[in-house]
DOZALUM-832382 format. One line per 4 residues: their letters; for each residue z, y, x of N, C-alpha, C, O. Coordinates in steps of 0.1 Angstrom, whole numbers. Atoms other than C-alpha are relative to their C-alpha. Layout:
BEGIN
a = Z,Y,X,Z,Y,X,Z,Y,X,Z,Y,X ~ ...
***
This chain:
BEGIN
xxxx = 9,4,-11,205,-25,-23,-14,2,-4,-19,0,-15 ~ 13,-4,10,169,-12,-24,-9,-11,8,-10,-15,19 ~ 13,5,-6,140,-32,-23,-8,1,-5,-8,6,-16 ~ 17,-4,5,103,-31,-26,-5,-11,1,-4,-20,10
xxxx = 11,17,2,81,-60,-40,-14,3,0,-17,11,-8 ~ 14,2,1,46,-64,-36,-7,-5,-10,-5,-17,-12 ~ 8,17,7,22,-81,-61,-15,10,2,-19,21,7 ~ 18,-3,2,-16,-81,-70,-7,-3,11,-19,-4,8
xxxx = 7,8,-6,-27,-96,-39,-9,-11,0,-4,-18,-10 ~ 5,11,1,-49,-123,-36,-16,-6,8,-18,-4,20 ~ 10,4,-10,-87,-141,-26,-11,10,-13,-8,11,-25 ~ 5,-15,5,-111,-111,-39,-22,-7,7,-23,-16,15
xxxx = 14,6,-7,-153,-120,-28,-3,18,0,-1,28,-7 ~ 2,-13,-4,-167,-93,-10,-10,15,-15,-19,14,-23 ~ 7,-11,7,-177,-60,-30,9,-2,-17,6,1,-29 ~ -11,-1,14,-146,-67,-57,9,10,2,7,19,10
xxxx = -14,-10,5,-112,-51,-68,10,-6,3,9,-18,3 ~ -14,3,2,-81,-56,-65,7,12,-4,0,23,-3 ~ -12,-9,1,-51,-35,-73,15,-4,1,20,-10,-8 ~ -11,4,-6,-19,-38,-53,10,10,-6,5,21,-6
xxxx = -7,-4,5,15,-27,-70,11,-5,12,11,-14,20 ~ -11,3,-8,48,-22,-54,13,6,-9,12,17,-16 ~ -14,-6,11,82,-15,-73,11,-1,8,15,-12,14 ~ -15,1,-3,114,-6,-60,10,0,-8,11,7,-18
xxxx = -15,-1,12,147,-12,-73,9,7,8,5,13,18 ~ -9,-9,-4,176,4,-63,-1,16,-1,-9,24,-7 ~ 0,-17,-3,183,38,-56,-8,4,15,-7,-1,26 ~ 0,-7,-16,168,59,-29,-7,16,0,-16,20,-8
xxxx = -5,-11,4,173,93,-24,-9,5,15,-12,-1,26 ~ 7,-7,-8,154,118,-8,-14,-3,11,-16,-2,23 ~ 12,9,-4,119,101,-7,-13,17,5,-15,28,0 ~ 8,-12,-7,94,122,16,-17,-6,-4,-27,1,-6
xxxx = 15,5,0,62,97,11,2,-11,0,9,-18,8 ~ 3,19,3,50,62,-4,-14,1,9,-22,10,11 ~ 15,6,-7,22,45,15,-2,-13,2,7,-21,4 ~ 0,15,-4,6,12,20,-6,-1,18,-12,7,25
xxxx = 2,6,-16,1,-4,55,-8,-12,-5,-7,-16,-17 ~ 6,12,-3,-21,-33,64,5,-1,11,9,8,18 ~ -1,7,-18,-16,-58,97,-10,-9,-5,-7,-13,-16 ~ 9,9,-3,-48,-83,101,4,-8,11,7,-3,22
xxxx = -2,5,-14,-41,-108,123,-7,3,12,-18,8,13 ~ 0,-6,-11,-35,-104,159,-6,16,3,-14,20,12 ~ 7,-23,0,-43,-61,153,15,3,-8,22,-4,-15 ~ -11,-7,-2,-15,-40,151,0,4,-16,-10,2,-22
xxxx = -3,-3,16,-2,-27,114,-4,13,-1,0,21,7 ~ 5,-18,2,-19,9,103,3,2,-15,5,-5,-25 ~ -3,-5,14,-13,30,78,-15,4,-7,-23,12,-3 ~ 9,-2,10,-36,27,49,-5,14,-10,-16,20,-11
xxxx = 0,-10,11,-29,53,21,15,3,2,23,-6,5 ~ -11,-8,-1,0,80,21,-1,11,-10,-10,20,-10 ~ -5,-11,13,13,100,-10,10,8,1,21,2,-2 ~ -13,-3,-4,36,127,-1,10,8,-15,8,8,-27
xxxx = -9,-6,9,64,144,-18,-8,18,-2,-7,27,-11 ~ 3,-13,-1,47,175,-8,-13,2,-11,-14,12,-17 ~ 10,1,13,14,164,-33,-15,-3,11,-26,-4,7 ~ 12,5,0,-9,155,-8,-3,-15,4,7,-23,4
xxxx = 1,14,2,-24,122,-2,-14,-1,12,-25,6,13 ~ 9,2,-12,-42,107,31,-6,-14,5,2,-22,10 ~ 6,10,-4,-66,80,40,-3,-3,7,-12,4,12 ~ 7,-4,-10,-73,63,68,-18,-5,-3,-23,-11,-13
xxxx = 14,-5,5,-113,68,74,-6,-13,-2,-17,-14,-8 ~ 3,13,9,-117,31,66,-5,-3,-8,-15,-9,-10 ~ -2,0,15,-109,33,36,-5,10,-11,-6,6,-23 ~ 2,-13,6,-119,68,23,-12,-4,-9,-21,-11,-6
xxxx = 12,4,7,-142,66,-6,5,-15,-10,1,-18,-22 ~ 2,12,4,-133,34,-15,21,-4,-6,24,-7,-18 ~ -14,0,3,-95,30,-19,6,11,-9,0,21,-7 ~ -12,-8,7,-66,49,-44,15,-6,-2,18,-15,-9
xxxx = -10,-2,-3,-32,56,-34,2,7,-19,-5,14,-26 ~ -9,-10,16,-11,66,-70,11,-6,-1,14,-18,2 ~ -14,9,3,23,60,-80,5,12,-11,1,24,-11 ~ -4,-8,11,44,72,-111,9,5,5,13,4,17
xxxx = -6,-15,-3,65,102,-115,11,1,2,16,12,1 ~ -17,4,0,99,90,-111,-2,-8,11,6,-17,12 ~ -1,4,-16,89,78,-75,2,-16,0,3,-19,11 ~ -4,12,3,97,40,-86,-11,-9,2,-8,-21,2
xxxx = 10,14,1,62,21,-82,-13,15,7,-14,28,7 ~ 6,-6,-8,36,30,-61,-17,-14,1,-17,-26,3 ~ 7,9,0,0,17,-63,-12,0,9,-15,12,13 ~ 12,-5,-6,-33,9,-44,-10,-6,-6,-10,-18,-6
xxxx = 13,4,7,-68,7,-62,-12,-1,14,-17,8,20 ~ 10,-2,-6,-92,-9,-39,-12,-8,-4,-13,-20,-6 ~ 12,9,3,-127,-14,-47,-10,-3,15,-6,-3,26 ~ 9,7,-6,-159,-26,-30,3,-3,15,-1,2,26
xxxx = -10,6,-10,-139,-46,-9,-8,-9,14,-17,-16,11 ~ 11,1,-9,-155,-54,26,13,-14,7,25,-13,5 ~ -6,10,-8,-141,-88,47,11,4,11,21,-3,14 ~ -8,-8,-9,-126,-64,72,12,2,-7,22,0,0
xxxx = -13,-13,9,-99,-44,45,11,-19,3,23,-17,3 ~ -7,11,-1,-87,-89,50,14,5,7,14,14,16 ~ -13,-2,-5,-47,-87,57,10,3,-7,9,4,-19 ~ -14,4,10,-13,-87,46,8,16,0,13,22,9
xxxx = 1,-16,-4,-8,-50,35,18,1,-11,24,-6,-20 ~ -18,0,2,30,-38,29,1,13,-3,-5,22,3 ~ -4,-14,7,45,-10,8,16,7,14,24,1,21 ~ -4,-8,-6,63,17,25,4,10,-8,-5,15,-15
xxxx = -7,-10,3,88,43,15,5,8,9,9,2,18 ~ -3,-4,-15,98,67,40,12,14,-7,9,25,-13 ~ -4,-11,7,126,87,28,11,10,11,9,9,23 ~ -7,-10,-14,152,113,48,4,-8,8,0,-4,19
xxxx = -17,10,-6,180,86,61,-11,-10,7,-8,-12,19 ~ 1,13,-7,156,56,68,-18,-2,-6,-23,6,-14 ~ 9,3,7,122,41,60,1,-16,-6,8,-22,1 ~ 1,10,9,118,8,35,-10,-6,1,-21,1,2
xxxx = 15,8,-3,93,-19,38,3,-12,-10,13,-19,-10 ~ 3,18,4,82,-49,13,0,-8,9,2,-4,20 ~ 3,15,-7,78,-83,28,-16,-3,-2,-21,-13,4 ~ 15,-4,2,38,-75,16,-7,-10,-4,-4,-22,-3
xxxx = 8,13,11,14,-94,-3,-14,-2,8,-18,8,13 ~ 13,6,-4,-21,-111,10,-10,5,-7,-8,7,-19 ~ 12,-6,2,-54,-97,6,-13,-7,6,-18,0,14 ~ 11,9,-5,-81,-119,15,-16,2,-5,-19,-3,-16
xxx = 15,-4,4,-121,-108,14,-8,-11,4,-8,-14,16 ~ 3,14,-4,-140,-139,14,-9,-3,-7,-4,-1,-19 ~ 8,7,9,-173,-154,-2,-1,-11,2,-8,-19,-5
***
């Protein structure tokens, strides 16, 4: 059974770091692209950062500049480095695998921007 866990979330004061990790277990086979999502309350869930199988890697304009998508080479953990963290980036951001057969979601970890 595959799942993906979230950690490294947390309460961050504006113009910090964080770095959000996700690991899956299981097997999964014929992975096309890792990415993180955010949802903010009551606003719809977007895709943040996307790493594909093909080698490239896409941000939304949000974030550009300021965020990194990476994950190791055996496709198993998938990470996002975000710095100078603005109150807005606030929300509960969830790992994503998207592979042939199906796509895979964490249950997603908290991100809170707050002085």
């Amino acid at each position: 059974q595959v799942q993906l866990v979230e950690s490294g979330g947390g309460l961050v004061q504006p113009g910090g770091s964080l770095r959000l990790s996700c690991a899956a277990s299981g097997s999964i086979f014929s992975i096309l692209a890792m990415a993180w999502y955010r949802q903010a309350p009551g606003k719809q869930r977007e895709l943040v950062a996307v790493n594909t199988r093909g080698g490239s890697t896409n941000y939304a304009d949000s974030v550009k500049g300021r965020f990194t998508i990476s994950r190791d080479n055996d496709w198993k953990t998938v990470y996002l480095q975000m710095n100078s963290l603005k109150p807005e980036d606030t929300a509960v951001y969830y790992c994503n695998v998207n592979a042939m057969t199906r796509q895979y979601w964490g249950r997603g970890t908290q991100v809170t921007v707050s002085s």
